[in-house]
C-alpha positions as a Markdown table, in Angstrom:
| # | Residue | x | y | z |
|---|---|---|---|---|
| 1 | Unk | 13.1 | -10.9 | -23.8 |
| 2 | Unk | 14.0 | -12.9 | -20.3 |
| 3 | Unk | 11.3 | -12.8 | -18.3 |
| 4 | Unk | 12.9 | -15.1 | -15.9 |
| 5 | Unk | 13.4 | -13.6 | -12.6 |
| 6 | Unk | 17.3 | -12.5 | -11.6 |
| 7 | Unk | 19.1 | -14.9 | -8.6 |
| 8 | Unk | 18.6 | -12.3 | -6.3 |
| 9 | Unk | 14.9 | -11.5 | -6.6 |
| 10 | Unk | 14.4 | -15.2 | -6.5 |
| 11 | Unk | 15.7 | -15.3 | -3.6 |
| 12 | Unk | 14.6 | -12.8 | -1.9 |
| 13 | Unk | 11.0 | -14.0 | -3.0 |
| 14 | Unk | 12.2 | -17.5 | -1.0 |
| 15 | Unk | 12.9 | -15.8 | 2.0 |
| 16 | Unk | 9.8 | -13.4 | 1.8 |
| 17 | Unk | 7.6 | -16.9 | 1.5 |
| 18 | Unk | 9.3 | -18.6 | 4.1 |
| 19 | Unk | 8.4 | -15.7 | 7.0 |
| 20 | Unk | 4.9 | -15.4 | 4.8 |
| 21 | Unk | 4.0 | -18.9 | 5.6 |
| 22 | Unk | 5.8 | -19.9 | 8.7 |
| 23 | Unk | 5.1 | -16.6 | 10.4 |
| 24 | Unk | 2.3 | -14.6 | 8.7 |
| 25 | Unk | -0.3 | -16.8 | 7.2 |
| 26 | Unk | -1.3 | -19.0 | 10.7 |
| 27 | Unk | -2.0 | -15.6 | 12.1 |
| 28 | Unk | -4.3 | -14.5 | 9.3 |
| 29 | Unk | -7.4 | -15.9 | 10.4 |
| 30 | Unk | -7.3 | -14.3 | 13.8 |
| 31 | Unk | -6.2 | -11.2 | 13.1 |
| 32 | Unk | -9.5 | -11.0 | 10.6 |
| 33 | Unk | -12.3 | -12.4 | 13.1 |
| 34 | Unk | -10.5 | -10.6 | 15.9 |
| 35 | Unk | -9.6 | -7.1 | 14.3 |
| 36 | Unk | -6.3 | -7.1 | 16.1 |
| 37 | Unk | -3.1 | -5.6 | 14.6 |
| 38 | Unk | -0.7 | -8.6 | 13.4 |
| 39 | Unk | 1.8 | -7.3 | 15.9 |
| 40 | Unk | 4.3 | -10.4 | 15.7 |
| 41 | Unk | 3.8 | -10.5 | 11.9 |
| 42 | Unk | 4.6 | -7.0 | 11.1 |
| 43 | Unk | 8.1 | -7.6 | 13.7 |
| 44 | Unk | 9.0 | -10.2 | 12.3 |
| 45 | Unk | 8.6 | -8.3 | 9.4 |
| 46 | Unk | 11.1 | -5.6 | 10.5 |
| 47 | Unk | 13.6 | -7.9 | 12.0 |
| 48 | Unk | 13.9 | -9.8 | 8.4 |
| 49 | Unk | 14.4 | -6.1 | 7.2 |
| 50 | Unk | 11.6 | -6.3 | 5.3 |
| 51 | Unk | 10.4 | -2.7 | 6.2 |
| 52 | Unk | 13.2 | -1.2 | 4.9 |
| 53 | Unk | 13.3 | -2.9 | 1.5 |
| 54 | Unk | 13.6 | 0.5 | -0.4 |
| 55 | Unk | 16.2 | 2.4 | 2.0 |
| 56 | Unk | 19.3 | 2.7 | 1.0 |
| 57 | Unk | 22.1 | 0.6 | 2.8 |
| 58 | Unk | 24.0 | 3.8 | 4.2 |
| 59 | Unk | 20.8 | 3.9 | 6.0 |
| 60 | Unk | 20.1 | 0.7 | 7.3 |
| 61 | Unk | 17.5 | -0.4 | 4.8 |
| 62 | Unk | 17.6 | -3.8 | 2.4 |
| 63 | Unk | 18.5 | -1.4 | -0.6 |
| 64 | Unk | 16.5 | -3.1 | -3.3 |
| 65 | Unk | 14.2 | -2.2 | -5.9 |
| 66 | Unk | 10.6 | -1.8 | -6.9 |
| 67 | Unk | 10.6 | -5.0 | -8.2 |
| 68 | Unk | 11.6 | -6.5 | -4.9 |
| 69 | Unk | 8.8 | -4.4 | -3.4 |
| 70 | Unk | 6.1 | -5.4 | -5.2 |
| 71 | Unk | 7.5 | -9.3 | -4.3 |
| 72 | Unk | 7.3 | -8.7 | -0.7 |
| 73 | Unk | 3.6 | -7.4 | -0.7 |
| 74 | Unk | 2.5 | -10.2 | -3.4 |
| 75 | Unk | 4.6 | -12.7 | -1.0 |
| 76 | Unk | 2.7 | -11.7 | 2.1 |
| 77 | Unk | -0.8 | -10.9 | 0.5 |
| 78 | Unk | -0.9 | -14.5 | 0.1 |
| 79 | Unk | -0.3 | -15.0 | 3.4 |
| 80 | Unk | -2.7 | -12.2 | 4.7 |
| 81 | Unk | -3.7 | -9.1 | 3.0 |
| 82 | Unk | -3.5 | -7.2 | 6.3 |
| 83 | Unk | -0.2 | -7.6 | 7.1 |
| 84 | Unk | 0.5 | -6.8 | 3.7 |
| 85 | Unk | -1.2 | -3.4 | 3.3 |
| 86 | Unk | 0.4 | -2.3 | 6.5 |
| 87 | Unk | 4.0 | -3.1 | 4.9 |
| 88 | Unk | 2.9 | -1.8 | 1.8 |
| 89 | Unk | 2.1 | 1.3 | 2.8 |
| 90 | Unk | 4.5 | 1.7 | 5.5 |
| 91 | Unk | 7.3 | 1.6 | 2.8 |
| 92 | Unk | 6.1 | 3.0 | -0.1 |
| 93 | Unk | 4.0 | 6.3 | 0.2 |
| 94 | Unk | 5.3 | 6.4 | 3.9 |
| 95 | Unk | 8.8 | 6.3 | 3.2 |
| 96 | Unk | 9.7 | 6.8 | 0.1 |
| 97 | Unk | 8.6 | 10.7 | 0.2 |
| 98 | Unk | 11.7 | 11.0 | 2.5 |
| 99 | Unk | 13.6 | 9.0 | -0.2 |
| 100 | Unk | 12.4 | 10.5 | -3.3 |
| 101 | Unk | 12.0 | 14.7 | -1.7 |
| 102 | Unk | 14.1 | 14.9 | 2.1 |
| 103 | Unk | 17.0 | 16.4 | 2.3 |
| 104 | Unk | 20.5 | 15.0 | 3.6 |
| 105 | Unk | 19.3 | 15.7 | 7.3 |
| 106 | Unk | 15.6 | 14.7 | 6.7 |
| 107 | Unk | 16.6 | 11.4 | 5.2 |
| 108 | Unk | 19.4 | 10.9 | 7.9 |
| 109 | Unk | 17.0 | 11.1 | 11.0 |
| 110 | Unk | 13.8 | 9.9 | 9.4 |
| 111 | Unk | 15.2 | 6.6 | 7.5 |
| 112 | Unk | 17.2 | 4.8 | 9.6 |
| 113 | Unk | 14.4 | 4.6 | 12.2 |
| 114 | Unk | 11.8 | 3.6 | 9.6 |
| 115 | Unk | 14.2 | 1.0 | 8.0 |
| 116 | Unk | 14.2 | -1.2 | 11.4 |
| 117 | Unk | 10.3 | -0.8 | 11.8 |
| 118 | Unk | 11.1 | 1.6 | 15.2 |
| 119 | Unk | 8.9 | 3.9 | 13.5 |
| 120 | Unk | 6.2 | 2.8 | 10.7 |
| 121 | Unk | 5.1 | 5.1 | 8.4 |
| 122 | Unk | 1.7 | 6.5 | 7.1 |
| 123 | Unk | 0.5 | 8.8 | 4.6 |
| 124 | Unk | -2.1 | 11.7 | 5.2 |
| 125 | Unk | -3.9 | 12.9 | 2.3 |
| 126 | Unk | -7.6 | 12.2 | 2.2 |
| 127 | Unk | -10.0 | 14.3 | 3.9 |
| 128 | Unk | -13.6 | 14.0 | 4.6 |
| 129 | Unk | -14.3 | 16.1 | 1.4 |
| 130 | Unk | -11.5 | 16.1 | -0.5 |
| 131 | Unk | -10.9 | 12.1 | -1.6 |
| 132 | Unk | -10.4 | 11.2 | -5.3 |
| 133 | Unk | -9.9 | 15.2 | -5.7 |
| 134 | Unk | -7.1 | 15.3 | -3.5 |
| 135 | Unk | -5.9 | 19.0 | -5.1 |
| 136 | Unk | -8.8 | 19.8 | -3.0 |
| 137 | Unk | -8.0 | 19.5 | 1.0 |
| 138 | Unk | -8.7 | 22.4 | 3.3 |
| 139 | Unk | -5.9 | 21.5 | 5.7 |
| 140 | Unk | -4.2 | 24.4 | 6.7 |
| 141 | Unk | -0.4 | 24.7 | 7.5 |
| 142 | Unk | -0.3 | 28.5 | 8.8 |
| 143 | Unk | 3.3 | 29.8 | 8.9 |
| 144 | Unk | 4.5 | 30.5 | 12.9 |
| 145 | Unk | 7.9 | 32.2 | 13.0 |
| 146 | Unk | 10.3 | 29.6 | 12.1 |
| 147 | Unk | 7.5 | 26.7 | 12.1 |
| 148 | Unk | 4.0 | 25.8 | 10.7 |
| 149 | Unk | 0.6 | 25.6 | 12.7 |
| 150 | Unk | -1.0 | 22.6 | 11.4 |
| 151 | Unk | -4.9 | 22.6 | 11.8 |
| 152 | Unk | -7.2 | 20.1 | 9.9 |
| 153 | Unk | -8.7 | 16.2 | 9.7 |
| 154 | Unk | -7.3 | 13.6 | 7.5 |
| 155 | Unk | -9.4 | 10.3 | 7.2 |
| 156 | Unk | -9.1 | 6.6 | 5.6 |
| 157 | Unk | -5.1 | 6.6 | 7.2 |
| 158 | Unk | -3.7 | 3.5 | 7.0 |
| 159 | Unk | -1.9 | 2.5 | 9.7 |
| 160 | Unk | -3.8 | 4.7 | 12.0 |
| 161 | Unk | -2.8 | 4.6 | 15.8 |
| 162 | Unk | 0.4 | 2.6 | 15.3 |
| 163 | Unk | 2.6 | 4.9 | 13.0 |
| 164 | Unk | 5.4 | 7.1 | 14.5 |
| 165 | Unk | 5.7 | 9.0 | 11.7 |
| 166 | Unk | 2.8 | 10.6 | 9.0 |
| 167 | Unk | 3.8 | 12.5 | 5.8 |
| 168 | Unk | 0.8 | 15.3 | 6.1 |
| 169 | Unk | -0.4 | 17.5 | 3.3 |
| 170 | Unk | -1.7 | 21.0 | 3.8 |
| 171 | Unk | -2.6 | 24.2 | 2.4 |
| 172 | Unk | 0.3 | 26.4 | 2.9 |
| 173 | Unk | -1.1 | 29.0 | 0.1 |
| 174 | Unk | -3.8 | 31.0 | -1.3 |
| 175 | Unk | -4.2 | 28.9 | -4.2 |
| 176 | Unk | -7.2 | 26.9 | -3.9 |
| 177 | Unk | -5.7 | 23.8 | -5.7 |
| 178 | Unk | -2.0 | 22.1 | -6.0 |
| 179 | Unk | -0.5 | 24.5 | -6.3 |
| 180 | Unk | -1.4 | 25.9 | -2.4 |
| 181 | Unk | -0.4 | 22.2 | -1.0 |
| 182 | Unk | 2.8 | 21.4 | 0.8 |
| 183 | Unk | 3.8 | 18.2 | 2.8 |
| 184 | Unk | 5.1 | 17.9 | 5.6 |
| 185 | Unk | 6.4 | 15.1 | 8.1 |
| 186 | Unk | 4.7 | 15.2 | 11.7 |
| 187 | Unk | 5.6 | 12.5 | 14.4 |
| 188 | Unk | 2.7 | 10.7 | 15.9 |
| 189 | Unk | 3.5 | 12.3 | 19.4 |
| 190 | Unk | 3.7 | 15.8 | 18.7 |
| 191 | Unk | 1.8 | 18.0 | 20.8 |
| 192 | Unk | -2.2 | 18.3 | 19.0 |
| 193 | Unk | -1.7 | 14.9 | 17.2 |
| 194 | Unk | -4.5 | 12.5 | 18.0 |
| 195 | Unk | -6.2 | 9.6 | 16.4 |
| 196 | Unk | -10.1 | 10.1 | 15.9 |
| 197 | Unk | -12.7 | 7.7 | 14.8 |
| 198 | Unk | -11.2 | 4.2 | 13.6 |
| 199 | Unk | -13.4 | 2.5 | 11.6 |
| 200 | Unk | -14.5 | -1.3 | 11.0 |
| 201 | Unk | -14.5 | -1.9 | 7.8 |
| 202 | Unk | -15.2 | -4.9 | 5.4 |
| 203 | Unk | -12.3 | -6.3 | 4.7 |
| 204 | Unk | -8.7 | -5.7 | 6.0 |
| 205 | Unk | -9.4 | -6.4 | 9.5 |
| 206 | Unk | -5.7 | -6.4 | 10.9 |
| 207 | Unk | -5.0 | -3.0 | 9.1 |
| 208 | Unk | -6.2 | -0.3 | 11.3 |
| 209 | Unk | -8.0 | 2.6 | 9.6 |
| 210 | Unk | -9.3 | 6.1 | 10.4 |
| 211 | Unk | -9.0 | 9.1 | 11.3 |
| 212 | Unk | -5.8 | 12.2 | 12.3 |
| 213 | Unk | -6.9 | 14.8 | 13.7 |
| 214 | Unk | -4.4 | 17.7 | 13.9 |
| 215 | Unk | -5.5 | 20.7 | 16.4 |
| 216 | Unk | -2.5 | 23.7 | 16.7 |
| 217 | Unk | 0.2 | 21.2 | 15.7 |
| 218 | Unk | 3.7 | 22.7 | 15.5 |
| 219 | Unk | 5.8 | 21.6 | 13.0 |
| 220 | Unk | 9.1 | 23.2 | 12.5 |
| 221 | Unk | 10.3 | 23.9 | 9.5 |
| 222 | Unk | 12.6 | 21.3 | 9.1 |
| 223 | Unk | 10.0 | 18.7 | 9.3 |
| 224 | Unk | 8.4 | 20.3 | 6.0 |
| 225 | Unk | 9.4 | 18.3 | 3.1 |
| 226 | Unk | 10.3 | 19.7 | -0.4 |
| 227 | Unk | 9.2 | 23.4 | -0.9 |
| 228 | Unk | 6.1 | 25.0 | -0.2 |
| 229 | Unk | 3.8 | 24.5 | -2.6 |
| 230 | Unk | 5.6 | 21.0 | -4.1 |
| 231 | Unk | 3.4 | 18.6 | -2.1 |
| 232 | Unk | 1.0 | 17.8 | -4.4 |
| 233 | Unk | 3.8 | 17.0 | -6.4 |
| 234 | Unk | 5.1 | 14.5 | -3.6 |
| 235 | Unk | 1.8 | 13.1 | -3.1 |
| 236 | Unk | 1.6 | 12.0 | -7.2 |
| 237 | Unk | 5.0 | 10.7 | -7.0 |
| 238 | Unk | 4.5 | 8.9 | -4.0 |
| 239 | Unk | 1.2 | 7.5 | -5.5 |
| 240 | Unk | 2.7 | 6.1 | -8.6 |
| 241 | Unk | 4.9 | 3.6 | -6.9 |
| 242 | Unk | 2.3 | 3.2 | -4.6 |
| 243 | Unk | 0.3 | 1.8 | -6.9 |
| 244 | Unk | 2.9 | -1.2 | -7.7 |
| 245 | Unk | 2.7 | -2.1 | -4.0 |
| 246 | Unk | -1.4 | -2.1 | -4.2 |
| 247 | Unk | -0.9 | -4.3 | -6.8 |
| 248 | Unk | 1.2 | -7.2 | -5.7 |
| 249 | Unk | -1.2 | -7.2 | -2.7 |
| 250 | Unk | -4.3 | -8.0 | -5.3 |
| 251 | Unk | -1.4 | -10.5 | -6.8 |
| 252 | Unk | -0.6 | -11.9 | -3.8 |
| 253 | Unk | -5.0 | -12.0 | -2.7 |
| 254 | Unk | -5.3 | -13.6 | -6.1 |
| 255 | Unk | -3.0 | -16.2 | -6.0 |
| 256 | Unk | -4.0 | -17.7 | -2.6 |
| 257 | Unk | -7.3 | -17.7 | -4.4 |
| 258 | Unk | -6.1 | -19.9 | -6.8 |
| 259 | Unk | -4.1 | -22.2 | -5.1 |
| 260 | Unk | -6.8 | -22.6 | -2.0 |
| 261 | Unk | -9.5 | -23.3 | -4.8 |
| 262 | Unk | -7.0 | -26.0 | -6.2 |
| 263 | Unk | -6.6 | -28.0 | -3.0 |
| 264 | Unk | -10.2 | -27.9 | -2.5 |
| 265 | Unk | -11.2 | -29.4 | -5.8 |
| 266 | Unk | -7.9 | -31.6 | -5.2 |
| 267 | Unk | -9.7 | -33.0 | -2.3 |
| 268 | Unk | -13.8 | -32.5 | -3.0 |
| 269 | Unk | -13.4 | -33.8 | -6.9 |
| 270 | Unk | -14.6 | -31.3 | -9.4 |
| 271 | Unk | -16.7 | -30.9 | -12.5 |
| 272 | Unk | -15.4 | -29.7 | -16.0 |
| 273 | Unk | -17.0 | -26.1 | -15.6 |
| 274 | Unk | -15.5 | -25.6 | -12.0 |
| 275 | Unk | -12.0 | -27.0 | -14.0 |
| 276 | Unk | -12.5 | -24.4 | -16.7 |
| 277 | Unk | -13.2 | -21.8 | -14.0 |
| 278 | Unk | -9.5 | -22.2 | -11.9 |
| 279 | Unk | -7.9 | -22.2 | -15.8 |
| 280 | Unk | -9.6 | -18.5 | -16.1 |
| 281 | Unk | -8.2 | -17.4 | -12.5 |
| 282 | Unk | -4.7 | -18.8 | -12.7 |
| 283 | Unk | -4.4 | -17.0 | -16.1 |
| 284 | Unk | -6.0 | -13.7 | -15.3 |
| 285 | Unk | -3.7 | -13.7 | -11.9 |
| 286 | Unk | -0.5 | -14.8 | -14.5 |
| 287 | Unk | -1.1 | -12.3 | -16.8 |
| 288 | Unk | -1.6 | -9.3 | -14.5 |
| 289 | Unk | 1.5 | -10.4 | -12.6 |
| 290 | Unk | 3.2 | -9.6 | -15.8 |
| 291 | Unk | 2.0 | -6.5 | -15.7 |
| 292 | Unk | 2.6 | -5.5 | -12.6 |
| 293 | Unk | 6.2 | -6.5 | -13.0 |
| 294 | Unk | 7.0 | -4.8 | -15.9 |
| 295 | Unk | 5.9 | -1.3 | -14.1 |
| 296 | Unk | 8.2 | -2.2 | -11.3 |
| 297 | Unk | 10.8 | -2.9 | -13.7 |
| 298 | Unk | 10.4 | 0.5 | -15.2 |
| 299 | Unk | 10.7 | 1.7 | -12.1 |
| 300 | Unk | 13.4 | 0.5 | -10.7 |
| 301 | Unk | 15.7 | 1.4 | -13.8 |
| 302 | Unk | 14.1 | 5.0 | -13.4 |
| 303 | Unk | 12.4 | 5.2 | -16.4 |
| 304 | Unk | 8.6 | 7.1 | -17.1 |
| 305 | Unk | 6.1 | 4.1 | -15.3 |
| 306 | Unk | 2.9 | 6.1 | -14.0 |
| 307 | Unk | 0.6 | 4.7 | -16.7 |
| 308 | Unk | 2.0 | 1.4 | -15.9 |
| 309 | Unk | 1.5 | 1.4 | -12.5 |
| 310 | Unk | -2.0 | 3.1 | -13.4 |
| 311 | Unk | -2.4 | 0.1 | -15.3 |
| 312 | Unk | -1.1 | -2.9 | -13.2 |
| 313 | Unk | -3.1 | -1.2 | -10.0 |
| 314 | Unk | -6.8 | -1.0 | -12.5 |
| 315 | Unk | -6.1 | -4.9 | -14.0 |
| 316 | Unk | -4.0 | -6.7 | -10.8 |
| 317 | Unk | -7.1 | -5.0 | -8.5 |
| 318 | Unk | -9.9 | -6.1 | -10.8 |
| 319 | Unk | -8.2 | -8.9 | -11.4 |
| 320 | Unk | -8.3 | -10.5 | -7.4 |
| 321 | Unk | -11.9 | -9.3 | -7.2 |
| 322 | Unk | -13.2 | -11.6 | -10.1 |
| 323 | Unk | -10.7 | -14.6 | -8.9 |
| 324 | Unk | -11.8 | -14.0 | -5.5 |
| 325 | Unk | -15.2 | -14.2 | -6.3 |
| 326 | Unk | -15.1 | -16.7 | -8.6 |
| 327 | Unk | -12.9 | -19.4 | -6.1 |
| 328 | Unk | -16.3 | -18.4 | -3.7 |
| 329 | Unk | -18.5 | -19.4 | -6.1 |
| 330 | Unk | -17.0 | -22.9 | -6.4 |
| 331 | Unk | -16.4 | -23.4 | -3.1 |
| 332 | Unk | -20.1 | -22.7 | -2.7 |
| 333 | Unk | -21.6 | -22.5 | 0.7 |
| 334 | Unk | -18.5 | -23.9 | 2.6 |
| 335 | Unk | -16.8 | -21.0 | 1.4 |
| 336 | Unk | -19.5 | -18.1 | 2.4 |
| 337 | Unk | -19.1 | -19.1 | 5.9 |
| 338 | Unk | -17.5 | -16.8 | 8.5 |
| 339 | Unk | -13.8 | -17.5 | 9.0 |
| 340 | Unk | -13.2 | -19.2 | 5.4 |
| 341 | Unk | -10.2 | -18.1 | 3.5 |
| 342 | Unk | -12.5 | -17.7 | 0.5 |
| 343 | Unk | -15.0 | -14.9 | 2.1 |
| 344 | Unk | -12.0 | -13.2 | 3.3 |
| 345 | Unk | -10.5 | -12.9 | -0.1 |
| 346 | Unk | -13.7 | -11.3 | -1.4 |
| 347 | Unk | -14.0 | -8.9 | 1.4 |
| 348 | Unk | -10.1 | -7.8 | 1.3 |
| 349 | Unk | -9.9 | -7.4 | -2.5 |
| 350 | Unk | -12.7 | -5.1 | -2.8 |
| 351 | Unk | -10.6 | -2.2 | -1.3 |
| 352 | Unk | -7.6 | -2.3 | -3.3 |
| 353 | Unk | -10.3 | -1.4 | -6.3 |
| 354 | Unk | -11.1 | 1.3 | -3.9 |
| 355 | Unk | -7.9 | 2.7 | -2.2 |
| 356 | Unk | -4.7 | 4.1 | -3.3 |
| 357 | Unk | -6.3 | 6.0 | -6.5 |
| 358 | Unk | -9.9 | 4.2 | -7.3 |
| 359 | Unk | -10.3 | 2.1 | -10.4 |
| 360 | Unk | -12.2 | 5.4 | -12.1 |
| 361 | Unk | -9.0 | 7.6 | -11.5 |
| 362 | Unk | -6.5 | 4.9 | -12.9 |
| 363 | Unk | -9.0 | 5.0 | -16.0 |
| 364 | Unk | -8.7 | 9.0 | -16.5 |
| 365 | Unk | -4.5 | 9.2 | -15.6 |
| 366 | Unk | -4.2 | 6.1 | -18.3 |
| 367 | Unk | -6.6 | 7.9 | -20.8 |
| 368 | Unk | -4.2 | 11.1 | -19.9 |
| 369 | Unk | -1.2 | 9.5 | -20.6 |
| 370 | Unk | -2.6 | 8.0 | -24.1 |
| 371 | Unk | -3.9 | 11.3 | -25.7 |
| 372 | Unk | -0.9 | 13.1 | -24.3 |
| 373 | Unk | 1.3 | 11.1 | -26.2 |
| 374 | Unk | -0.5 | 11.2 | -29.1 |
């Protein structure tokens, strides 16, 4: 087995670092204490083509895989989480519905625009009571002649205010369930669209979240993606590979844990149990990296990867909340303090346990997966 990575993912991880670093990471601190969106980050971002790494060529995007992906995020998570959640999310379960479910036209409109970062992308699930059972959202989506009337509130959006373009999910039909749920793509300035409450959160400072409020919003039919009734369908789909993004973030949170904690002990000195601590970290971060990796690689060649990514997004997650805490715990008071890299890492990782599926529903679609194929 050659776990090696190929010439061109290693190179495209160089390039990745050298924005991460030279662009990203000085901004980090700033965009925490000041909860500002990383504005030059995320367009430097686009004009590297980074925000198209998943659209096609014919389309203007980067054309690479899930594997690339997941390098991107892990590369600018270790530069700052923020950045890299907006990225994430932007090209995975805000693109890639158009990728995996539009049509010729829908993909042709939608993509190229995405692909250069003139519109980013968000996705629009969760509602106030309808969050790890998403099969249960009371959006409506009321067929109007040739359109839909969109009525409802969606909450926790990432990217909230600054996307041009959110894949919605409503209730289209009687059935109370998934089967009743279709999706839909709604631009940020149609008519009845408006941004609600945007909340301050613990972590995650530079990636705005909250809430889309949608009052009489007509959506032509065009603009609804896949058939009615298929959207819950989209939204799993779109959630698996999701789920490899979320978890080169916690890689990318976990490693800057580790290598921040080395320099300190580097220049501080360090006892053997603060030496056997950093061993623990770098391995647990190593190991779920190897997981992570081997669900994108199963994705990007196509083949079945849900409880891999269900997986990698339950261990990589866990996995930068114990390094994160643990690189606080030796850099001891100096690291609690506001503005430290360390208390940041704590307060950023605790979402991903949280977000994108929490840890409890990766347990139950892995314990699925393993009696179902038994």
């Amino acid at each position: 087995m050659d776990l090696e990575l190929a010439p061109e993912h290693a190179s495209f991880r160089a390039g990745v670092r050298e924005l991460a670093q030279g662009v990203v990471q000085p901004l980090a601190a700033e965009v925490d204490r000041d909860h500002r969106f990383p504005r030059e980050a995320i367009d430097a971002a686009a004009q590297s083509g980074l925000l198209g790494v998943l659209i096609p060529r014919r389309y203007g995007g980067a054309g690479l895989d899930a594997l690339a992906f997941a390098i991107c995020v892990e590369e600018l998570a270790q530069a700052c989480a923020s950045t890299a959640v907006i990225v994430d999310v932007h090209t995975s379960v805000g693109t890639e519905p158009i990728l995996l479910f539009g049509d010729d036209e829908q993909k042709s409109r939608w993509l190229p625009r995405l692909a250069t970062g003139e519109l980013l992308g968000a996705f629009a699930l969760t509602e106030p009571a309808s969050g790890s059972d998403a099969a249960s959202l009371t959006t409506t989506a009321r067929r109007n002649g040739d359109g839909y009337v969109l009525n409802g509130t969606k909450v926790f959006i990432t990217n909230i205010g600054h996307a041009g373009l959110y894949v919605v999910f409503a209730r289209t039909g009687p059935d109370e369930k998934a089967a009743g749920v279709t999706a839909f793509l709604v631009p940020a300035d149609a008519r009845g669209v408006r941004v609600g409450q945007v909340f301050h959160k613990m972590g995650l400072h530079g990636s705005p979240t909250g809430e889309l409020i949608l009052e009489d919003v007509s959506v032509p039919a065009a603009n609804r993606l896949g058939a009615e009734g298929q959207g819950f369908t989209v939204a799993m789909r779109a959630l698996d590979s999701g789920r490899i993004g979320i978890s080169g973030q916690a890689l990318g949170i976990g490693q800057a844990a580790v290598d921040e904690t080395r320099a300190l002990m580097h220049d501080r000195g360090h006892e053997q149990g603060d030496d056997f601590t950093l061993a623990d970290m770098a391995t647990r971060v190593e190991s779920a990296r190897l997981l992570a990796y081997q669900a994108a690689w199963l994705c990007s060649r196509g083949l079945p990867f849900t409880r891999q990514a269900s997986m990698s997004k339950l261990h990589c997650s866990d996995t930068a909340m114990q390094v994160a805490l643990d690189a606080l715990q030796i850099a001891g008071a100096e690291g609690a303090a506001s503005g430290s890299p360390f208390e940041r890492h704590v307060r950023d990782a605790k979402a991903l346990q949280i977000y994108e599926g929490s840890n409890q529903v990766q347990r139950i679609v892995i314990a699925r997966d393993l009696l179902r194929a038994g």
